[in-house]
VEXDREN-2710 file (C-alpha; in Angstrom, 1 decimal):
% VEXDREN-2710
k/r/px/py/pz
1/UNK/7.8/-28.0/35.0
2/UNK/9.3/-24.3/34.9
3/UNK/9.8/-22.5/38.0
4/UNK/9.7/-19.1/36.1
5/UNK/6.9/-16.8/36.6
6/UNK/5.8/-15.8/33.4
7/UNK/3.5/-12.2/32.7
8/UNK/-0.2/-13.0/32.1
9/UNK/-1.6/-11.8/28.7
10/UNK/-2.7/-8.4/28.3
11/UNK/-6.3/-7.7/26.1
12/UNK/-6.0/-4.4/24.5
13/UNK/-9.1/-3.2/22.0
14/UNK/-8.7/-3.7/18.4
15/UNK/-10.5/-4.1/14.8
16/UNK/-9.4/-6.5/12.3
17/UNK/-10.3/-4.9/9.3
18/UNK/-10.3/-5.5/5.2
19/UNK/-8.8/-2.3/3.3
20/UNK/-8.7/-3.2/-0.4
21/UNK/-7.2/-6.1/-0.8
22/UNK/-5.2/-5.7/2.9
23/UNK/-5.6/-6.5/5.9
24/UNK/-4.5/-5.2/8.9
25/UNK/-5.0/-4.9/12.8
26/UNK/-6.3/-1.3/13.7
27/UNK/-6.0/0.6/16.6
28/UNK/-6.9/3.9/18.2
29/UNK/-4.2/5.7/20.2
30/UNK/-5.8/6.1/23.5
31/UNK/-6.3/1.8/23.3
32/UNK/-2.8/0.8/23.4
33/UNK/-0.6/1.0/26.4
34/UNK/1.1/4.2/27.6
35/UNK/4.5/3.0/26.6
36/UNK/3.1/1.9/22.8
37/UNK/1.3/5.3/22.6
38/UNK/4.8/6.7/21.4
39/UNK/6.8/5.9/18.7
40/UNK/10.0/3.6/19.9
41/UNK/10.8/0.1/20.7
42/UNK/7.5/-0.4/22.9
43/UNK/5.6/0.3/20.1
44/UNK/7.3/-1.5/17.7
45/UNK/7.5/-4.9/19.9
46/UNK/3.7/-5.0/20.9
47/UNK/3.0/-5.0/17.0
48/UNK/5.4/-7.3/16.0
49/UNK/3.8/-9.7/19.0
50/UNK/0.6/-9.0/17.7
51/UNK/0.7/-10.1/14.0
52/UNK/3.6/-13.0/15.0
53/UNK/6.7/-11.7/13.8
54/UNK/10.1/-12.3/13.8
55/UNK/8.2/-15.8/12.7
56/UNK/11.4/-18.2/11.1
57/UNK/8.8/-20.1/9.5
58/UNK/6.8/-17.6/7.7
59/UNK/3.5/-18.5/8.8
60/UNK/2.3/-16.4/11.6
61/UNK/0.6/-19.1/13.0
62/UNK/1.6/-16.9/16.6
63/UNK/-0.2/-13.8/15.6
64/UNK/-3.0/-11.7/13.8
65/UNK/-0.9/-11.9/10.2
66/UNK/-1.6/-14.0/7.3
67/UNK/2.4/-13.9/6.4
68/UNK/2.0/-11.8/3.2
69/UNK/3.0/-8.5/2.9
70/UNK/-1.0/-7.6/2.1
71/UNK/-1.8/-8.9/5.6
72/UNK/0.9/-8.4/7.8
73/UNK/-0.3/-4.8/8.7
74/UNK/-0.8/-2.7/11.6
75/UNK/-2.6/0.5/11.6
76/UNK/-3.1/3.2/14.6
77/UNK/-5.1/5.9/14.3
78/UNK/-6.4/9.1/16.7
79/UNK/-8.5/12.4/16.3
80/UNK/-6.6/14.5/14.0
81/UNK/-3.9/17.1/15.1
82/UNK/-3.9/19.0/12.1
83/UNK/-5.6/21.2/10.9
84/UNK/-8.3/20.5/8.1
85/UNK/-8.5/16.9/9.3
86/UNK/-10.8/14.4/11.1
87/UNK/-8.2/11.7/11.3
88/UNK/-4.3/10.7/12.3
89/UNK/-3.2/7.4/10.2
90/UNK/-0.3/6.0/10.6
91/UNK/0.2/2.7/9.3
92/UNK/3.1/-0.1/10.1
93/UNK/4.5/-2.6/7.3
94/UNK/5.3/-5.4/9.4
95/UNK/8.4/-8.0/8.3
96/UNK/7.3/-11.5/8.3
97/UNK/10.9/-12.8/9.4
98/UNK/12.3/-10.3/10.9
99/UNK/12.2/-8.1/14.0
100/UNK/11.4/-4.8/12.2
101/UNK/8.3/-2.7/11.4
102/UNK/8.8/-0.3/8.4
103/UNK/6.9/2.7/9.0
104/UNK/8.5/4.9/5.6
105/UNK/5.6/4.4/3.8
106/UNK/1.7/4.3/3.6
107/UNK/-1.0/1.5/2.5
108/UNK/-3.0/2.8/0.2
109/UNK/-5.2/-0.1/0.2
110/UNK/-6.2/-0.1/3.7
111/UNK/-6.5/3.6/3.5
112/UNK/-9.9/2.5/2.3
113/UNK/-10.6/1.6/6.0
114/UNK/-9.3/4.3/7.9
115/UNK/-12.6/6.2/7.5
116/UNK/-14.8/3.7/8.2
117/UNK/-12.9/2.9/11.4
118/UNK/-12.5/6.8/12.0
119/UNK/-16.4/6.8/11.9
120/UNK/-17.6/3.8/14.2
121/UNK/-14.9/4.2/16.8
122/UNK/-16.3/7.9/17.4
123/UNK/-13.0/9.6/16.0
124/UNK/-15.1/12.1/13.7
125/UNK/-17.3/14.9/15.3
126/UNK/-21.2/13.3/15.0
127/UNK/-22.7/17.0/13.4
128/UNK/-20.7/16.1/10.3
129/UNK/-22.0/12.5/10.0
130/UNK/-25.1/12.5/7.9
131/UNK/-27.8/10.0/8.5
132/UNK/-27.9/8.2/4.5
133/UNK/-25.7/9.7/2.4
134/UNK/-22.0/10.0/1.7
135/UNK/-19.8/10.9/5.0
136/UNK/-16.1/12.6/3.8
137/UNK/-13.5/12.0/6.1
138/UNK/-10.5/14.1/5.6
139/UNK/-7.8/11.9/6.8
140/UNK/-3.9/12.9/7.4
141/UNK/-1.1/10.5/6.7
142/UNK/1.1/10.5/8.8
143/UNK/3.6/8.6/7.5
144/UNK/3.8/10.9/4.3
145/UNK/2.6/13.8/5.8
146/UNK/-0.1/13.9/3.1
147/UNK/-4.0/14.3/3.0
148/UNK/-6.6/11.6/1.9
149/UNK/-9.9/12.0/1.3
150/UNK/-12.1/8.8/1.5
151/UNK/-16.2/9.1/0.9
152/UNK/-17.9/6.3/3.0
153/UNK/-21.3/5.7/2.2
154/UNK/-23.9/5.4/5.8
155/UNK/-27.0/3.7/6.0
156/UNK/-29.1/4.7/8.9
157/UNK/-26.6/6.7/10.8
158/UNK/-24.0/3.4/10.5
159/UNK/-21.2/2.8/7.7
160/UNK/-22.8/1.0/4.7
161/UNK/-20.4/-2.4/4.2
162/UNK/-22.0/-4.4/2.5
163/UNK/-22.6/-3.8/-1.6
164/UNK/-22.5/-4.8/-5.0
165/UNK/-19.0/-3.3/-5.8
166/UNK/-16.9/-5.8/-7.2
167/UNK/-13.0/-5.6/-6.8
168/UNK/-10.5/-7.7/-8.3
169/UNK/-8.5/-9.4/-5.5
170/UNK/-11.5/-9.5/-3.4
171/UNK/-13.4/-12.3/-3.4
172/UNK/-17.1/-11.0/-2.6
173/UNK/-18.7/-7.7/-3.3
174/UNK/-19.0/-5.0/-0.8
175/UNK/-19.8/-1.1/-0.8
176/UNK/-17.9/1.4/-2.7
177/UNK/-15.8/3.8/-1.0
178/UNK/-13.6/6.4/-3.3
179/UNK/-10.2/7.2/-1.7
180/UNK/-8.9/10.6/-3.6
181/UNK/-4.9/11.0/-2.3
182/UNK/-4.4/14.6/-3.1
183/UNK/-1.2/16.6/-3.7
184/UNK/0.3/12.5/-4.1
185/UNK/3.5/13.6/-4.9
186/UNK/5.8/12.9/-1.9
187/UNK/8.6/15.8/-1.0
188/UNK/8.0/19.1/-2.3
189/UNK/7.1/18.8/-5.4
190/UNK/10.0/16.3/-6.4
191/UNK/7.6/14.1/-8.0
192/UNK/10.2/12.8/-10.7
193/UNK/13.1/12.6/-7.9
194/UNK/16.3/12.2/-10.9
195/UNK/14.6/15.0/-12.6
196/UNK/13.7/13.0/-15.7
197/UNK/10.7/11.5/-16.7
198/UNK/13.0/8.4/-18.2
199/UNK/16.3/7.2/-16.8
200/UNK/19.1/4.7/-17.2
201/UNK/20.5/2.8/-14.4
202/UNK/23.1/0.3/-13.8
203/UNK/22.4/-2.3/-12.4
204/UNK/25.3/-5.2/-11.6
205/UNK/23.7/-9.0/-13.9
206/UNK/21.2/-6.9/-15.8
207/UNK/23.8/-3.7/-17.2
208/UNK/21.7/-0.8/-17.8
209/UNK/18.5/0.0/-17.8
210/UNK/15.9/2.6/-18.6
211/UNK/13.4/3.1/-15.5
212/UNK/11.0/5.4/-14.4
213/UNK/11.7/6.8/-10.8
214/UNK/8.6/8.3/-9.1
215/UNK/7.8/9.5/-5.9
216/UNK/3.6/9.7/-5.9
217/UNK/1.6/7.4/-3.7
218/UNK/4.7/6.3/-2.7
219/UNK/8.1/5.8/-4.4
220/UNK/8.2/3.5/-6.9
221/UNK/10.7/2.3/-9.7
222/UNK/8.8/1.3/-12.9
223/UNK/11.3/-1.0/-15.5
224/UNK/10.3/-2.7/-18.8
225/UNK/9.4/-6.4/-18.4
226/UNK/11.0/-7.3/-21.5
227/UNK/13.9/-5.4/-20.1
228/UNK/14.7/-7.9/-17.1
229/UNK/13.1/-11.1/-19.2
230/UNK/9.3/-11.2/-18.3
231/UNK/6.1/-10.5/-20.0
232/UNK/4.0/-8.9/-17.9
233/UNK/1.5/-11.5/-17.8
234/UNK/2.9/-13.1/-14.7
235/UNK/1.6/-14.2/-11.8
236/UNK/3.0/-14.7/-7.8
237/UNK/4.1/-18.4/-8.7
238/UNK/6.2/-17.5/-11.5
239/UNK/8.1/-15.2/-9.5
240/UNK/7.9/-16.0/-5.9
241/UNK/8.9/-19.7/-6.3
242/UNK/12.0/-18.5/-8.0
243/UNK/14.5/-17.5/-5.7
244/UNK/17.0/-16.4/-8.5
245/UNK/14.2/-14.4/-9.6
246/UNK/13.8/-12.3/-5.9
247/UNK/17.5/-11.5/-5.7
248/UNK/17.2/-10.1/-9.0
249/UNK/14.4/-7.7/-7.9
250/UNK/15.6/-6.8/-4.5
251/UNK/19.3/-5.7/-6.4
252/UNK/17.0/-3.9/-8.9
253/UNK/15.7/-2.2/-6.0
254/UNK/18.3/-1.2/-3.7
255/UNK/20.3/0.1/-6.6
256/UNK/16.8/2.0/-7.8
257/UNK/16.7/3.7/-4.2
258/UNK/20.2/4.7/-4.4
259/UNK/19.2/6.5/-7.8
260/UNK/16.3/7.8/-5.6
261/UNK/18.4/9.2/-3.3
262/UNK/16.4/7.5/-1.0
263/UNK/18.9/5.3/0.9
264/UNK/23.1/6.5/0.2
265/UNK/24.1/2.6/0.2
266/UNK/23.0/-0.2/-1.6
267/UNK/23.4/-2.3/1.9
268/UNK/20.6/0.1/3.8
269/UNK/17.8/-0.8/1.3
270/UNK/17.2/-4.3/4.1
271/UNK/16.3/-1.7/6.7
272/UNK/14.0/-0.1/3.9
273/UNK/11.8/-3.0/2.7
274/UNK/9.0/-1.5/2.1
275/UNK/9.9/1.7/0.2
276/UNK/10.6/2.0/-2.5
277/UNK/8.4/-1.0/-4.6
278/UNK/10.0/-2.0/-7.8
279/UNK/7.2/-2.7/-10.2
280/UNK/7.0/-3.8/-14.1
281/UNK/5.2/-2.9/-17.4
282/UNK/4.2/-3.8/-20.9
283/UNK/2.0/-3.1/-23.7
284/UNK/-1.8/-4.7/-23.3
285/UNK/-1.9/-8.9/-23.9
286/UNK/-4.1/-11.3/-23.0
287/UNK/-3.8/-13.5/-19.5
288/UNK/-5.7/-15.6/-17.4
289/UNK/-5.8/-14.2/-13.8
290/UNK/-4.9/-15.6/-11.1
291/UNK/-8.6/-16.5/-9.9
292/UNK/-9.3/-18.2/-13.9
293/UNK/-10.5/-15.4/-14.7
294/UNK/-9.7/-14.5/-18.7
295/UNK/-8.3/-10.6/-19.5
296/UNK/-8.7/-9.4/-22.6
297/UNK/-6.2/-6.9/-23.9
298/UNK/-9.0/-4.9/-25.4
299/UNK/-9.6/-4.6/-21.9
300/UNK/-6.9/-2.6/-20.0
301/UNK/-4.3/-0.1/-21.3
302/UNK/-0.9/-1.8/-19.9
303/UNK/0.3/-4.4/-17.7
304/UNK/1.5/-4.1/-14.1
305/UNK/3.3/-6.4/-11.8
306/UNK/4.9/-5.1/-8.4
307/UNK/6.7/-6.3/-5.5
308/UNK/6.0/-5.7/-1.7
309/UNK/8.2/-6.5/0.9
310/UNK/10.4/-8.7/-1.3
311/UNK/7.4/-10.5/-3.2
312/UNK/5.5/-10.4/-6.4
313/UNK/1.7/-9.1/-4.7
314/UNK/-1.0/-10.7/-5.6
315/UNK/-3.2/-7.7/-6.7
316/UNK/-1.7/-4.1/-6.9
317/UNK/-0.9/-2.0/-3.6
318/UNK/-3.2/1.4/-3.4
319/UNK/-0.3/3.2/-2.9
320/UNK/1.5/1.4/-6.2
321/UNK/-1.6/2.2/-8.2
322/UNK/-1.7/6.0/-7.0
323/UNK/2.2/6.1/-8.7
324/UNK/1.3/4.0/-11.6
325/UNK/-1.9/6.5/-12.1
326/UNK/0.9/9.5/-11.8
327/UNK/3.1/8.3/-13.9
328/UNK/0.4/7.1/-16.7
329/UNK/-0.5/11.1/-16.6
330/UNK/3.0/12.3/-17.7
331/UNK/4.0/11.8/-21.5
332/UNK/7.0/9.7/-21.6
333/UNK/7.2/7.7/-18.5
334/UNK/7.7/4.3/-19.2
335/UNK/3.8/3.6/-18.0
336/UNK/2.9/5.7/-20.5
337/UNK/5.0/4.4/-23.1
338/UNK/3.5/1.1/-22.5
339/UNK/0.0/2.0/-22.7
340/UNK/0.6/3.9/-25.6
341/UNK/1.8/7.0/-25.4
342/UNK/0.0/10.2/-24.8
343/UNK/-2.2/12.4/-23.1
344/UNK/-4.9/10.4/-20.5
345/UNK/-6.5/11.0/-17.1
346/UNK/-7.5/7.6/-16.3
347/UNK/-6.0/4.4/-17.2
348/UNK/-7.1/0.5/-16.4
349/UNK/-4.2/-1.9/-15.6
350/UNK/-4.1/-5.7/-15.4
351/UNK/-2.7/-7.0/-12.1
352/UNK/-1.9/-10.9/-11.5
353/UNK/-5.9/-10.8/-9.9
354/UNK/-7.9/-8.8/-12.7
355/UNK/-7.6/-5.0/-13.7
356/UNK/-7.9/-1.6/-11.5
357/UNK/-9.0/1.8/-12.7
358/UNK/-7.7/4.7/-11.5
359/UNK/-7.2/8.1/-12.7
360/UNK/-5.1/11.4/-12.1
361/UNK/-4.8/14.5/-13.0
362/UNK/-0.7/15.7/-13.6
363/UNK/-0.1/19.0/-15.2
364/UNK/3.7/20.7/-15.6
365/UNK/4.2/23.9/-13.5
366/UNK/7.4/25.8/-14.2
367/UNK/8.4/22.9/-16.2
368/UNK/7.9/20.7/-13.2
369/UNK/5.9/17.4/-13.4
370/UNK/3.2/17.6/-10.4
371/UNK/-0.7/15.8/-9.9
372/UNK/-3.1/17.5/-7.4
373/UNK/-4.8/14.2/-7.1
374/UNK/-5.2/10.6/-7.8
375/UNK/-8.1/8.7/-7.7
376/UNK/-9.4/5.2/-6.8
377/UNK/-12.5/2.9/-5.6
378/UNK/-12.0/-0.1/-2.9
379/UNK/-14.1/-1.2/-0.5
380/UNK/-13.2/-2.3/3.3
381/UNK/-15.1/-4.3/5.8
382/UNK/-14.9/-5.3/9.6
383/UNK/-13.9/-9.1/9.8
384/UNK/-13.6/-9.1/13.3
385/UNK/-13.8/-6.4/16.6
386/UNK/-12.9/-7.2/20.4
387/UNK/-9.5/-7.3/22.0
388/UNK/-6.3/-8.8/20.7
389/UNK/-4.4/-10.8/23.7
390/UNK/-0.2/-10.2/23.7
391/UNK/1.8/-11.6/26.7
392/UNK/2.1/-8.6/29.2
393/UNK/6.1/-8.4/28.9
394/UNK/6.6/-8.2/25.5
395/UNK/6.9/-5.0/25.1
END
């Protein structure tokens, strides 16, 4: 038997909520410990405790995470410093293998849960929560530095969960909540950051290719399927079983955030995994979905796959939907292109679990590309509320 003393666990309040098709471990501020109530290494090493990362065998058997990218999420969130707003978000991607939390981007999906949160955990003033109706919650992400709107529907002074909303992704039906990211564009204004609606890149085993490079919702670099040998139709197996097939994306993508000017070397896109996604299109087919569920091509207006954190996802990240929404707006994006060309304000995409509408407005100012807003349904849900336990000197 050791003779080490080792620190007792620690019990700090938390929510374990559905967002979408996320899931995360939520926070408010004033909960976590004075040394995690900054941004720094504190922070950063209570998280990774509490959803079981650096975890070698990608399981998170050790933590709060289900070892995908959708659930290995951390969200913190306080009364609103700025002005206009109910609510701070700032939201944590957290690697599933290795010791680092990614905080570059937002989760658009779990966004759908901020509000409710923000509403039961008394971070929004009472007088402007009606009784039955529709509450708005003005929400500012931090992480972007961008404002959210999210309409939660309240039944008898409490949020309304349950529903008949149906989501692909999501097994069983809850309420509907509308998420509207306004001003999506990230920067100012750069919404196209090359300049260009359509690009070519070079890329070192695929030569060059035309891409789409957009920076709405959060950066994303759109590429023909048939361009790197896929369909569209695929789902996570075809993809994540090959590892051939993940090298290829995550070169595609580090060379796609150089073109972004996001990162100035190729070699800093493994400190960067979760911005920007790399995602793929093609013209309307029919597939079975991943739950046996048959698409129809009559059905949707183009096909989308994207990677997260180095894997195909298994739905479509909110965030990726806001920039495929964005870019589906502008004539002559390759989104566009692949659902046809054109003028539209709305489009419906098939994702490896079923389809997703979503809709923008874009309009050119001073020959600038810009959207004031992109909008989306999801639904969120409390799975489970108490305290989550961390050993007391891991942070």
């Amino acid at each position: 038997m050791s003779d080490n003393v080792f620190a007792p666990q620690i019990k700090i309040p938390a929510t374990y909520m559905r967002g979408g098709t996320s899931k995360g471990v939520f926070f408010r501020l004033d909960d976590l410990p004075e040394a995690a109530q900054v941004p720094g290494a504190a922070r950063d090493n209570l998280l990774l405790r509490v959803i079981g990362s650096p975890d070698p065998y990608g399981k998170h058997t050790d933590g709060m995470g289900g070892a995908t990218s959708s659930t290995s999420k951390t969200v913190i969130l306080s009364r609103s410093k700025s002005p206009d707003h109910d609510v701070d978000y700032l939201f944590g991607q957290v690697s599933i293998d290795k010791p680092f939390i990614d905080w570059s981007g937002n989760c658009g999906n779990l966004t759908a849960a901020v509000g409710s949160f923000a509403i039961s955990n008394g971070l929004i003033d009472p007088a402007q929560v009606p009784e039955n109706s529709i509450c708005t919650v003005r929400i500012w992400q931090a992480n972007i530095e961008k404002t959210i709107v999210a309409r939660v529907p309240m039944t008898n002074g409490e949020v309304q969960e349950t529903g008949d909303f149906e989501l692909d992704g999501v097994t069983f039906p809850a309420a509907e909540v509308q998420v509207e990211f306004m001003d999506p564009a990230a920067g100012e204004g750069a919404m196209f950051p090359t300049g260009n609606v359509l690009d070519t890149f070079e890329v070192p085993g695929l030569g060059e290719l035309q891409a789409t490079f957009i920076n709405a919702g959060i950066p994303t670099i759109f590429v023909n399927a048939e361009a790197i040998g896929y369909n569209g139709t695929e789902l996570q197996g075809a993809i994540n079983e090959d590892p051939q097939a993940l090298q290829m994306f995550e070169s595609l993508r580090a060379h796609g955030a150089v073109k972004m000017g996001l990162i100035a070397d190729v070699a800093e896109a493994a400190n960067r995994q979760h911005t920007p996604k790399i995602a793929f299109v093609a013209p309307p087919q029919d597939y079975l979905a991943s739950s046996g569920k048959q698409i129809h091509a009559t059905e949707i207006d183009v096909l989308v796959r994207a990677m997260s954190m180095g894997k195909l996802h298994h739905a479509m990240m909110g965030t990726a939907a806001v920039a495929i929404s964005a870019a589906a707006a502008v004539p002559g994006t390759l989104v566009n292109l692949a659902a046809g060309g054109g003028d539209r304000t709305s489009i419906r995409f098939g994702h490896p679990s079923g389809t997703l509408q979503v809709g923008a407005e874009a309009k050119q100012v001073d020959g600038e590309w810009t959207v004031s807003k992109a909008i989306m349904s999801r639904s969120a849900r409390v799975l489970m509320e108490g305290w989550v336990r961390v050993p007391g000197d891991c942070f």
